[in-house]
PDB file of N, H, CA, C and O in Angstrom:
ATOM      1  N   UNK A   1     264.984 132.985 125.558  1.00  0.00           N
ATOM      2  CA  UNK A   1     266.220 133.666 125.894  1.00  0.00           C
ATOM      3  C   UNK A   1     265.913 134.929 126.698  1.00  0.00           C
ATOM      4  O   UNK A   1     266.427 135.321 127.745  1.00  0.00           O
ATOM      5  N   UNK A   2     264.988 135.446 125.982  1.00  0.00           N
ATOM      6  H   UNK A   2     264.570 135.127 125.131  1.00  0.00           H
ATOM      7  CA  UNK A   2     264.566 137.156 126.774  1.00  0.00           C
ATOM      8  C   UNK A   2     264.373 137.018 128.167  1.00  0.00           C
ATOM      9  O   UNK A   2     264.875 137.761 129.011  1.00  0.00           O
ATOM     10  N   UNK A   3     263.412 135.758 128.461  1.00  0.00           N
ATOM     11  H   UNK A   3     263.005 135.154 127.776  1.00  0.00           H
ATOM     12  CA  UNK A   3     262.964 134.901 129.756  1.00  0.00           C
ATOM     13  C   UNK A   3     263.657 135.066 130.725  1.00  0.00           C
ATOM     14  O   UNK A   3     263.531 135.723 131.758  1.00  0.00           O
ATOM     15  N   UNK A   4     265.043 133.875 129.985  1.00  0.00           N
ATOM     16  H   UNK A   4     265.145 133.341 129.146  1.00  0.00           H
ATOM     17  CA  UNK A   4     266.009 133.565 131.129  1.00  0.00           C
ATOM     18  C   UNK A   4     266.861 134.847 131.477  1.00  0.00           C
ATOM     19  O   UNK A   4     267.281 134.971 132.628  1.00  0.00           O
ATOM     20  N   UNK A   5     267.179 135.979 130.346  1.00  0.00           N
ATOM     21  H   UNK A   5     266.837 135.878 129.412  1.00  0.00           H
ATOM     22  CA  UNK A   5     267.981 137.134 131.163  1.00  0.00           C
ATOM     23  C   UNK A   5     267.165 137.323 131.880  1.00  0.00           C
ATOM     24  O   UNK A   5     267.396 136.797 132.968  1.00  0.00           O
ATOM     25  N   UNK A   6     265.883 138.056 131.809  1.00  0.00           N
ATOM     26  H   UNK A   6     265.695 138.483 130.924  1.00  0.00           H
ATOM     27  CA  UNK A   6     264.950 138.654 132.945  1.00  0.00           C
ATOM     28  C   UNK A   6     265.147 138.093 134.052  1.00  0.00           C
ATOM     29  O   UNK A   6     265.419 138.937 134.906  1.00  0.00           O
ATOM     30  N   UNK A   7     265.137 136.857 134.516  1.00  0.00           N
ATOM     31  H   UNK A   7     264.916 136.172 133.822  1.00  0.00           H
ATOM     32  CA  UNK A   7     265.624 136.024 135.601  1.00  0.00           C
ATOM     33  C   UNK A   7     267.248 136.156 135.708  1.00  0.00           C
ATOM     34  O   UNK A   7     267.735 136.654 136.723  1.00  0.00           O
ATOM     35  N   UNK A   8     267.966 135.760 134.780  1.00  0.00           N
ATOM     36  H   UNK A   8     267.571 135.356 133.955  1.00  0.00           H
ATOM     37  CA  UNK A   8     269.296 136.065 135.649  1.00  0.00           C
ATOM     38  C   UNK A   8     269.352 137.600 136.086  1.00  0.00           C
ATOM     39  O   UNK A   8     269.997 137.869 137.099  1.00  0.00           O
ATOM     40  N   UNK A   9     268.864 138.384 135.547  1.00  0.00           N
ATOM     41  H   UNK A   9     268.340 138.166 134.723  1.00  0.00           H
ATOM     42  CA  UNK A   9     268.833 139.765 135.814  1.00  0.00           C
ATOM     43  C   UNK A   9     267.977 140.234 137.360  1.00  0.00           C
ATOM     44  O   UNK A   9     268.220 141.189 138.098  1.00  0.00           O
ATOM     45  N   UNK A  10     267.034 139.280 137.474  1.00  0.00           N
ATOM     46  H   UNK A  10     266.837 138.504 136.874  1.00  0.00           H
ATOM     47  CA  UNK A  10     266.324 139.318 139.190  1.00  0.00           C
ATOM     48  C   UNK A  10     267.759 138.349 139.783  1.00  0.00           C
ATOM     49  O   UNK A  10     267.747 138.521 141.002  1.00  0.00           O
ATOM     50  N   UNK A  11     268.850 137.510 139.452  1.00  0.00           N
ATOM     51  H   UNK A  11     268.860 137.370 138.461  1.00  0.00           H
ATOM     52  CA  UNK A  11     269.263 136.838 140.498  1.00  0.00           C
ATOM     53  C   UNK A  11     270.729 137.478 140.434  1.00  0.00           C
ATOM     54  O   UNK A  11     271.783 137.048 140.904  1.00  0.00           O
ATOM     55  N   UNK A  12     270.494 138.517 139.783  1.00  0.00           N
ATOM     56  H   UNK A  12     269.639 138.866 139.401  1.00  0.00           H
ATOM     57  CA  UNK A  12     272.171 139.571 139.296  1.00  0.00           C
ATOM     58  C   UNK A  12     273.335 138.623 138.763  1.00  0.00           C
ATOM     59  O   UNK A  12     274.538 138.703 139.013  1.00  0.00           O
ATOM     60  N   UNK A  13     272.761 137.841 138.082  1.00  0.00           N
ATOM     61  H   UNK A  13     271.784 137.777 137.879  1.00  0.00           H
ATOM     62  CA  UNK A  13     273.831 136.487 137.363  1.00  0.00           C
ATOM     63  C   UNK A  13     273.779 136.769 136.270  1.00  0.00           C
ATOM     64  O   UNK A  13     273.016 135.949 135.760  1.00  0.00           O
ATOM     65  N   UNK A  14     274.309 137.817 135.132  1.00  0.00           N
ATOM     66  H   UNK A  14     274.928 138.483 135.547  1.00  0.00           H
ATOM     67  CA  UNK A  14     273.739 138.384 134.156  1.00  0.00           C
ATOM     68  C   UNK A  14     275.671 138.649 133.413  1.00  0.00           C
ATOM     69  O   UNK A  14     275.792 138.828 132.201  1.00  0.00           O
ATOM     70  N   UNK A  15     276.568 138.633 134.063  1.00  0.00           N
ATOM     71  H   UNK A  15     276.469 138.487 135.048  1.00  0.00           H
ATOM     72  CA  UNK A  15     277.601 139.081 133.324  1.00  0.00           C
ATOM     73  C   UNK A  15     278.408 138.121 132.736  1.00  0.00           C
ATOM     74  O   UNK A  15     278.446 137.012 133.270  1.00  0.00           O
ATOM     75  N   UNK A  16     279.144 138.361 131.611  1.00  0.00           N
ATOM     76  H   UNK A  16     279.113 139.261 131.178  1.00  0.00           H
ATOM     77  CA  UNK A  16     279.991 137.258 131.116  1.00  0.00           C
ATOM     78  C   UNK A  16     281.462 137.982 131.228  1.00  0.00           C
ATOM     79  O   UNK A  16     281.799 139.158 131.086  1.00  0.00           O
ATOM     80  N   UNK A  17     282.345 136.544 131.605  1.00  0.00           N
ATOM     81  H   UNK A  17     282.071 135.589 131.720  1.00  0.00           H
ATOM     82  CA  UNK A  17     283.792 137.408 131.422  1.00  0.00           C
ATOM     83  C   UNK A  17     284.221 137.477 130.291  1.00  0.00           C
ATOM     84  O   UNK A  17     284.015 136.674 129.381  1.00  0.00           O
ATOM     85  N   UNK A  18     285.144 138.897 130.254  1.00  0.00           N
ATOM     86  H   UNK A  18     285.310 139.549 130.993  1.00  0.00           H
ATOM     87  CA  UNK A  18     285.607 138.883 128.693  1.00  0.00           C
ATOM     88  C   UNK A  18     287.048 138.907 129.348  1.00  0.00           C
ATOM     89  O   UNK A  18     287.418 138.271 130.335  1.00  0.00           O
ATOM     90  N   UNK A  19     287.938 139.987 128.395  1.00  0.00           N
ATOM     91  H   UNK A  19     287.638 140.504 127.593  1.00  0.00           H
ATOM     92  CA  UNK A  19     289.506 139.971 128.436  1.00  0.00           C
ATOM     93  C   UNK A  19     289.583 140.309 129.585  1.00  0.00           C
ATOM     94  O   UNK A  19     288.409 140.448 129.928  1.00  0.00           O
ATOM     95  N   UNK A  20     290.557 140.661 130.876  1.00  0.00           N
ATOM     96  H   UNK A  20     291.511 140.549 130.597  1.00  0.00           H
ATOM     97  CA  UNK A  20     291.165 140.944 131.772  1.00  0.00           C
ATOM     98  C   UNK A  20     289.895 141.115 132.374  1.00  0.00           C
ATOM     99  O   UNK A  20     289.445 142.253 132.243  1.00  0.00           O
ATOM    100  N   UNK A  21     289.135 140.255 133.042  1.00  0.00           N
ATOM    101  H   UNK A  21     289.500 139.330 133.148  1.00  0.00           H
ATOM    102  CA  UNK A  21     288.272 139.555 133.940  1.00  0.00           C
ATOM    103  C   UNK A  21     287.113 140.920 134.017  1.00  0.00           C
ATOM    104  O   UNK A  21     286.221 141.014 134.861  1.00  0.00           O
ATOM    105  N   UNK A  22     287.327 141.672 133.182  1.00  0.00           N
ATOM    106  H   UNK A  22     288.052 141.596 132.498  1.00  0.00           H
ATOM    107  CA  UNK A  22     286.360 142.905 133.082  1.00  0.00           C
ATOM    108  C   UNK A  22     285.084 141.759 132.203  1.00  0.00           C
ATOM    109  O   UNK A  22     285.234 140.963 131.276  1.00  0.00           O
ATOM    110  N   UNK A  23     283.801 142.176 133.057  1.00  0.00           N
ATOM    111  H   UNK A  23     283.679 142.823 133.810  1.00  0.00           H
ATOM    112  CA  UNK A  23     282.730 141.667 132.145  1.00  0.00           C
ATOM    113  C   UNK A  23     281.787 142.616 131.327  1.00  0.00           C
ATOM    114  O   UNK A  23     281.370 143.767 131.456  1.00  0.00           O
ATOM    115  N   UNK A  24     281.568 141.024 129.919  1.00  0.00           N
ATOM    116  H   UNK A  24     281.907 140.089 129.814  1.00  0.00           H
ATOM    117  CA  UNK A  24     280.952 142.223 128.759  1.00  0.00           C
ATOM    118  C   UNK A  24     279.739 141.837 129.622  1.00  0.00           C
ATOM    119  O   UNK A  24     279.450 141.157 130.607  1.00  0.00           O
ATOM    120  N   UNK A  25     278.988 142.955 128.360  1.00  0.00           N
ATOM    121  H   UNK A  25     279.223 143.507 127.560  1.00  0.00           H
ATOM    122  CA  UNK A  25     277.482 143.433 128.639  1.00  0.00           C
ATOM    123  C   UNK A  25     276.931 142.806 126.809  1.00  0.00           C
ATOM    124  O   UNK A  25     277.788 142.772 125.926  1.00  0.00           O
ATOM    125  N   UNK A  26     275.899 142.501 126.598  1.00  0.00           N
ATOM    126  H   UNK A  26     275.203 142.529 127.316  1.00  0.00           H
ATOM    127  CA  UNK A  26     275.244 142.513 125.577  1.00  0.00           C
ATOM    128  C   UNK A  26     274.345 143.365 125.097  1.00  0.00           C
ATOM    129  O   UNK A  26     273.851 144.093 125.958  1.00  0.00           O
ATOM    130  N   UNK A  27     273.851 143.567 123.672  1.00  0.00           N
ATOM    131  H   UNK A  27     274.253 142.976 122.972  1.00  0.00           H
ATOM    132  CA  UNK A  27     272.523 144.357 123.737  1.00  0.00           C
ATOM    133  C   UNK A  27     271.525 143.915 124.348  1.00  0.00           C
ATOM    134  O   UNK A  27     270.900 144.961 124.518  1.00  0.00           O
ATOM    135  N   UNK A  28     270.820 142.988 124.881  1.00  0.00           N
ATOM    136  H   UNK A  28     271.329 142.138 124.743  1.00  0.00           H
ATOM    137  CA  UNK A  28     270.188 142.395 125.192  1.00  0.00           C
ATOM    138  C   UNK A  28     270.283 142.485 127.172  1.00  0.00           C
ATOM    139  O   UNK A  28     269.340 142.540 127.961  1.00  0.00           O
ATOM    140  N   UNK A  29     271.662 142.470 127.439  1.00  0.00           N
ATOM    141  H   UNK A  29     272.428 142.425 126.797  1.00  0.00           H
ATOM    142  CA  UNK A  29     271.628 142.721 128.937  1.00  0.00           C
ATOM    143  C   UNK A  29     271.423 144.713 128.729  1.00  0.00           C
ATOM    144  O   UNK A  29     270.685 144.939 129.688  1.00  0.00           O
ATOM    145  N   UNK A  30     271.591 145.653 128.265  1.00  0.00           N
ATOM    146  H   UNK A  30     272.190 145.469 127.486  1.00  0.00           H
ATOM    147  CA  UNK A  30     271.627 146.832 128.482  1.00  0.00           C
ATOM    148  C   UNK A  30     269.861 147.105 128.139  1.00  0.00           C
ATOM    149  O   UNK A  30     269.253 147.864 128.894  1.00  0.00           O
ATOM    150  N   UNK A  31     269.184 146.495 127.069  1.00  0.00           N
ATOM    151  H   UNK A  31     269.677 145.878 126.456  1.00  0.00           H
ATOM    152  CA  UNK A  31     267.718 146.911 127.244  1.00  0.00           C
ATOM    153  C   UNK A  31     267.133 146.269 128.170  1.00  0.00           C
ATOM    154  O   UNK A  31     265.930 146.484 128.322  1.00  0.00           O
ATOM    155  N   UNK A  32     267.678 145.499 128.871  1.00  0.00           N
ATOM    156  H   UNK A  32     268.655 145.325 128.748  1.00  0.00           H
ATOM    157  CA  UNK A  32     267.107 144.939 130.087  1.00  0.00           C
ATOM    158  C   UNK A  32     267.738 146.219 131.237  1.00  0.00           C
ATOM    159  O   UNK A  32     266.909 146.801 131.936  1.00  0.00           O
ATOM    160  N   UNK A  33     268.506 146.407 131.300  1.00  0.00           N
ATOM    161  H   UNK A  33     269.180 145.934 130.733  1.00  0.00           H
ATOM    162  CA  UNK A  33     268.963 147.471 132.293  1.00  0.00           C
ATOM    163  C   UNK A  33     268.120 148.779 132.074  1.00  0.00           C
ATOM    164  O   UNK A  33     268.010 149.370 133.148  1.00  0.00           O
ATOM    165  N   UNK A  34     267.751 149.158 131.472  1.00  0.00           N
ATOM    166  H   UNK A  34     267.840 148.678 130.599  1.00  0.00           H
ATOM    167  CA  UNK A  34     266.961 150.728 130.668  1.00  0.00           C
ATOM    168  C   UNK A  34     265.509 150.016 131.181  1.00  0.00           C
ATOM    169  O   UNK A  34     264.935 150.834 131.901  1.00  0.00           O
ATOM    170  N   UNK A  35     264.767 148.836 131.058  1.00  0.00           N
ATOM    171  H   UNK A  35     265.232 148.171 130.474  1.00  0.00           H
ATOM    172  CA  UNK A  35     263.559 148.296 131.551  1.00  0.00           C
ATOM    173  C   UNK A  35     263.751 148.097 133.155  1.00  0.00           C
ATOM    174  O   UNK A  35     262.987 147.450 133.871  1.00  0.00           O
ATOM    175  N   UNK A  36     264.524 148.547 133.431  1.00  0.00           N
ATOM    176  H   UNK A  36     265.144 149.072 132.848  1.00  0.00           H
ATOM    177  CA  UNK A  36     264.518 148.396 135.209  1.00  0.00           C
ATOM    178  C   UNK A  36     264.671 149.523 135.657  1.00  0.00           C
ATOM    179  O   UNK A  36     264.493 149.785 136.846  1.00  0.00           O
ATOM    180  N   UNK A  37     265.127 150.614 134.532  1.00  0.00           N
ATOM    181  H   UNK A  37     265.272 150.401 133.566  1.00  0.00           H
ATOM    182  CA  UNK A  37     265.135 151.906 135.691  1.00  0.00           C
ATOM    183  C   UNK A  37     263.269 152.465 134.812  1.00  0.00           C
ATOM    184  O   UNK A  37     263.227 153.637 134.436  1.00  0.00           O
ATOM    185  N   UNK A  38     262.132 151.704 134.613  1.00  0.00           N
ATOM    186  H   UNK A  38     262.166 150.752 134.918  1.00  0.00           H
ATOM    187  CA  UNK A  38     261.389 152.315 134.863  1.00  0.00           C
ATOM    188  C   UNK A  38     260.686 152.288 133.349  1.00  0.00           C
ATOM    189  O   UNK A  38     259.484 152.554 133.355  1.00  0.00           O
ATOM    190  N   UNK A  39     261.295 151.997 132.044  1.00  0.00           N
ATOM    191  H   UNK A  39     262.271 151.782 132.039  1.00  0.00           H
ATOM    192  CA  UNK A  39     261.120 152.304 131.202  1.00  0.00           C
ATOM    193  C   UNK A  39     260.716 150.748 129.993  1.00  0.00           C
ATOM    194  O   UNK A  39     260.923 150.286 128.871  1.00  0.00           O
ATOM    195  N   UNK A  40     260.177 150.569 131.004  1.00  0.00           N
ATOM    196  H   UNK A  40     260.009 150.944 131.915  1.00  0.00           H
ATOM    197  CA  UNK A  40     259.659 148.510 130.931  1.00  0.00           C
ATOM    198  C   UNK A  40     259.947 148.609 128.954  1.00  0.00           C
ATOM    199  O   UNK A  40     259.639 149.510 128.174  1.00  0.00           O
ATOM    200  N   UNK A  41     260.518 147.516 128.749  1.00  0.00           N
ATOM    201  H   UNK A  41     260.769 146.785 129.382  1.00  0.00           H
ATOM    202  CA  UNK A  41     259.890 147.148 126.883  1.00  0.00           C
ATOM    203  C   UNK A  41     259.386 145.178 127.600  1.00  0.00           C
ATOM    204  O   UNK A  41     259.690 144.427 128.526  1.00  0.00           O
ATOM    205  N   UNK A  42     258.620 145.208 126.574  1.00  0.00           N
ATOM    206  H   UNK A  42     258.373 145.818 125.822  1.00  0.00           H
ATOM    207  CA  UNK A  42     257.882 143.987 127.091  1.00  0.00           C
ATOM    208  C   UNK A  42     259.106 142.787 125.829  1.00  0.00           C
ATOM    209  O   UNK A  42     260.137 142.940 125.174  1.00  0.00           O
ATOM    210  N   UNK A  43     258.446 142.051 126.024  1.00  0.00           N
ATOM    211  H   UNK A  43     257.609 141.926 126.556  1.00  0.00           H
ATOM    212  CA  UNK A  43     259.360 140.378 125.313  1.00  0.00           C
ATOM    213  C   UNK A  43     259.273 140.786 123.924  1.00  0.00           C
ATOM    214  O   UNK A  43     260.296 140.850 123.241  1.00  0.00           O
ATOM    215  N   UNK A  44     257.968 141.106 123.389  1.00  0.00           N
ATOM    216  H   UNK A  44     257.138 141.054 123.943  1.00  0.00           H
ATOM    217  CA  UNK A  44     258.007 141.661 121.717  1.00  0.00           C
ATOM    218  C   UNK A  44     258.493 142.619 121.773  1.00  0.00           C
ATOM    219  O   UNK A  44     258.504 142.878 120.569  1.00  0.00           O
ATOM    220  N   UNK A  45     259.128 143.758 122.411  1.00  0.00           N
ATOM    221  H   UNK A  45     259.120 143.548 123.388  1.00  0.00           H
ATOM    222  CA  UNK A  45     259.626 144.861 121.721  1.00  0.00           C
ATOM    223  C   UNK A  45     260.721 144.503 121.902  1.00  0.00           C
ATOM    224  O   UNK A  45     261.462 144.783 120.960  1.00  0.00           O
ATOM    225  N   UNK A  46     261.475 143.671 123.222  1.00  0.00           N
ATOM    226  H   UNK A  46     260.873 143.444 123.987  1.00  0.00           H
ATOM    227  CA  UNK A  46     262.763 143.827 123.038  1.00  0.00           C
ATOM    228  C   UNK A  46     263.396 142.696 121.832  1.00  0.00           C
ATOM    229  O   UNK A  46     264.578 142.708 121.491  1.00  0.00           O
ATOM    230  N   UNK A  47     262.302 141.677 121.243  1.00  0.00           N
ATOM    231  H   UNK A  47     261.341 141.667 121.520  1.00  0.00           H
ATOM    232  CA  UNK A  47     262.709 140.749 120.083  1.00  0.00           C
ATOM    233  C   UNK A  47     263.065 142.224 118.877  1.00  0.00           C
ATOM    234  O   UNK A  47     264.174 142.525 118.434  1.00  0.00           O
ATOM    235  N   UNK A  48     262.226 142.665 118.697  1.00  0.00           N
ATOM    236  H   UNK A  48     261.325 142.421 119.057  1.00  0.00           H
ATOM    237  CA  UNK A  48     262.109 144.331 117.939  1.00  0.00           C
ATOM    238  C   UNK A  48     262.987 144.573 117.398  1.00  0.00           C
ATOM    239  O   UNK A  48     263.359 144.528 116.226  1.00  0.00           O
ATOM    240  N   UNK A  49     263.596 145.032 118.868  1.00  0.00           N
ATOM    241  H   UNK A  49     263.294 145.069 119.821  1.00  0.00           H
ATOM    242  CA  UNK A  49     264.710 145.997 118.735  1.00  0.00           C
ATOM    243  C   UNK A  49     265.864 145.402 118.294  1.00  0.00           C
ATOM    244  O   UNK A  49     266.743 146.090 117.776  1.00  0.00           O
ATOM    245  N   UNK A  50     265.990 144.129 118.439  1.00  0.00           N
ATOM    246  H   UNK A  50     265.276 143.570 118.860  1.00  0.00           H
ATOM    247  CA  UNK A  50     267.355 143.254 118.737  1.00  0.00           C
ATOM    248  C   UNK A  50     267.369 142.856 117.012  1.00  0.00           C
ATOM    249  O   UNK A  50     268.319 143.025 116.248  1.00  0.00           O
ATOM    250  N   UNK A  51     266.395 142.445 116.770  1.00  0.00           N
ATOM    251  H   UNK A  51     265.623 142.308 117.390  1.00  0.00           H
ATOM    252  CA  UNK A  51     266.177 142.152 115.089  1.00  0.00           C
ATOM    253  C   UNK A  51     266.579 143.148 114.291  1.00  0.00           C
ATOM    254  O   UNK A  51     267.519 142.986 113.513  1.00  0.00           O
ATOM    255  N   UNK A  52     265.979 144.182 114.381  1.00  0.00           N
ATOM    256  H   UNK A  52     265.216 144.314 115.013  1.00  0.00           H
ATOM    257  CA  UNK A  52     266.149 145.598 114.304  1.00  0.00           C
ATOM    258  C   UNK A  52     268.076 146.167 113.879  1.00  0.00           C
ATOM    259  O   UNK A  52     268.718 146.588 112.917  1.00  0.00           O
ATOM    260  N   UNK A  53     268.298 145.783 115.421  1.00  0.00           N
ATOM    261  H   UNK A  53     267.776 145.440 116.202  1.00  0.00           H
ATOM    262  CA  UNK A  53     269.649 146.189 115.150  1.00  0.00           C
ATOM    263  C   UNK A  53     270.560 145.056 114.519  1.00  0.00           C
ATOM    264  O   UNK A  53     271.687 145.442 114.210  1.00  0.00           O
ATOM    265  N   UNK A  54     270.323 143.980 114.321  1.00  0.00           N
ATOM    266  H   UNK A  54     269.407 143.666 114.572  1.00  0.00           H
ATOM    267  CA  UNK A  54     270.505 142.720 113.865  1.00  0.00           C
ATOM    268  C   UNK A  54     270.595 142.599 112.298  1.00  0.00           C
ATOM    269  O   UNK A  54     271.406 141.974 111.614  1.00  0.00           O
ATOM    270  N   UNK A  55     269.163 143.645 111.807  1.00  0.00           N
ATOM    271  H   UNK A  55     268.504 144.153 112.362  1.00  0.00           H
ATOM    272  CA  UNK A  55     269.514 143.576 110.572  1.00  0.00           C
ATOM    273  C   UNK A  55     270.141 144.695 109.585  1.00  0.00           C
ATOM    274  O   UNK A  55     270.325 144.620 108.370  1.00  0.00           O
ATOM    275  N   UNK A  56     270.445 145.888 110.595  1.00  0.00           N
ATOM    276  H   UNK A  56     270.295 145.949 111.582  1.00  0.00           H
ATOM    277  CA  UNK A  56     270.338 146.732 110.199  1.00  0.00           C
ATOM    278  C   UNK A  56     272.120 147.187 109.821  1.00  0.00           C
ATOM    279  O   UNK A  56     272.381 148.262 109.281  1.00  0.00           O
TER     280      UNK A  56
END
């Protein structure tokens, strides 16, 4: 899964529509956004974090 965002995220195919054609974002698309301005998390940290907030 982490994979394929990273790739939709190089082909900017990354948004889903929600209510009034505004698109959501996931946790998962926003730590990918924070790893592009510079601040890389690799495939295990972003499983991490997501578990993390998942169980928390």
């Amino acid at each position: 899964v982490i994979r394929k965002k990273r790739l939709g995220i190089a082909s900017k195919d990354t948004s889903i529509e929600g209510v009034n054609g505004k698109p959501l974002k996931t946790l998962l698309d926003y730590m990918m956004e924070l790893s592009e301005d510079g601040k890389y998390f690799t495939d295990e940290e972003v499983r991490d974090e997501v578990n993390t907030f998942l169980l928390a």
